[in-house]
C-alpha positions in Angstrom: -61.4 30.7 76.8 -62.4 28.4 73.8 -65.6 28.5 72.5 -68.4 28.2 75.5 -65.7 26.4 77.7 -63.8 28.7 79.6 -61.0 27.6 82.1 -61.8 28.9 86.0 -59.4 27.1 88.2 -56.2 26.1 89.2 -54.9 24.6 92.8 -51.4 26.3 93.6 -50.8 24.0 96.6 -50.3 21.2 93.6 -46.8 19.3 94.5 -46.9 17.2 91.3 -48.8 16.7 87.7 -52.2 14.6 88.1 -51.8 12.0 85.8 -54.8 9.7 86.7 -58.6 10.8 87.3 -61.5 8.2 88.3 -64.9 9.4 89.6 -67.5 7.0 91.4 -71.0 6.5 90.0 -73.7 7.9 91.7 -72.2 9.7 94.0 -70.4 13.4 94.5 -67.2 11.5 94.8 -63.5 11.6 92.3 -60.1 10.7 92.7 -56.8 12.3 91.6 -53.4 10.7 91.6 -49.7 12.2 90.7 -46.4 11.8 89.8 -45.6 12.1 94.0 -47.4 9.2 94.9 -51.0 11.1 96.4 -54.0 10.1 95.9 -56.5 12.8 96.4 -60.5 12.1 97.2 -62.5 15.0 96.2 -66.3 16.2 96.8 -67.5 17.2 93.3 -70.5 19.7 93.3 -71.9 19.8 90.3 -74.1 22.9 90.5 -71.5 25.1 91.9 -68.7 23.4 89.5 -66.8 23.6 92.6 -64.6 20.4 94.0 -63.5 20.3 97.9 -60.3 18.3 99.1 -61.5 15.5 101.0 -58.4 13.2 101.8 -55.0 13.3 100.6 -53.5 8.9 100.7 -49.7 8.9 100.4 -48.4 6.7 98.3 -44.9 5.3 97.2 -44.4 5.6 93.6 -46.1 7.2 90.6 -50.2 7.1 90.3 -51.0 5.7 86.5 -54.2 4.8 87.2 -57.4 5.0 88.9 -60.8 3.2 89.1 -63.7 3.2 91.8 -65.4 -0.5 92.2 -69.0 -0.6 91.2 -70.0 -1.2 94.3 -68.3 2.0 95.4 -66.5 0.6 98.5 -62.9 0.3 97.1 -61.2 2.8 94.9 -58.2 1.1 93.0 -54.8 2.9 92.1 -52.0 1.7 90.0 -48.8 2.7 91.2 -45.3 2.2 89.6 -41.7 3.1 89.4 -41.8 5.1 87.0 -44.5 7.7 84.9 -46.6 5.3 82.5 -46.5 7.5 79.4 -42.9 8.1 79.7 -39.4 7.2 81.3 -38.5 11.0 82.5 -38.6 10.0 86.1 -38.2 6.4 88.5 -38.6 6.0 92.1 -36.4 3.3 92.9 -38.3 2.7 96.2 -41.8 1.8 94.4 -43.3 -1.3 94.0 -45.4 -2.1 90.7 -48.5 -3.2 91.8 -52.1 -2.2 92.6 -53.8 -0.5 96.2 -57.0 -1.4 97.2 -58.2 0.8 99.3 -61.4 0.5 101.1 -63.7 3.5 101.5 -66.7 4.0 103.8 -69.4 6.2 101.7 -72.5 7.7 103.9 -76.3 8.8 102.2 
């Protein structure tokens, strides 16, 4: 506990450190992405501060980064060989380079 914030949660089924974190405007919608290469789409509800796993997208490589379109049709990860704040680790069998990935969002 530090102040008024006071940590609740933890996810023991976690196979690798979440290194990138994107949400999607206007919408109950995030995305994680580790160090093993998943992407994972979350339902965020905000009243309950509660978050449900929606879809898990394997990857090859390490997830640096993250980013919804403003459209909110394509989430965007950057994935590399290696972590990007540090050379501790390097998948051999990673491509640099970006994912789009399309998503199909509903009222």
């Amino acid at each position: 506990e530090n102040g008024n914030i006071k940590a609740e949660g933890h996810c023991s089924s976690a196979q690798s450190w979440v290194g990138s974190v994107a949400v999607c405007r206007s919408s109950d919608l995030a995305a994680s992405g580790a160090g093993n290469g998943t992407v994972r789409l979350w339902s965020v509800d905000g009243e309950a501060k509660t978050m449900q796993p929606l879809h898990d997208l394997p990857l090859v490589g390490f997830v640096n980064s993250l980013a919804f379109a403003k459209s909110g049709r394509f989430l965007l990860a950057g994935v590399g060989q290696e972590p990007r704040l540090g050379r501790w680790g390097r998948n051999s069998e990673a491509r640099n380079g970006v994912l789009i990935h399309p998503l199909k969002l509903s009222e």
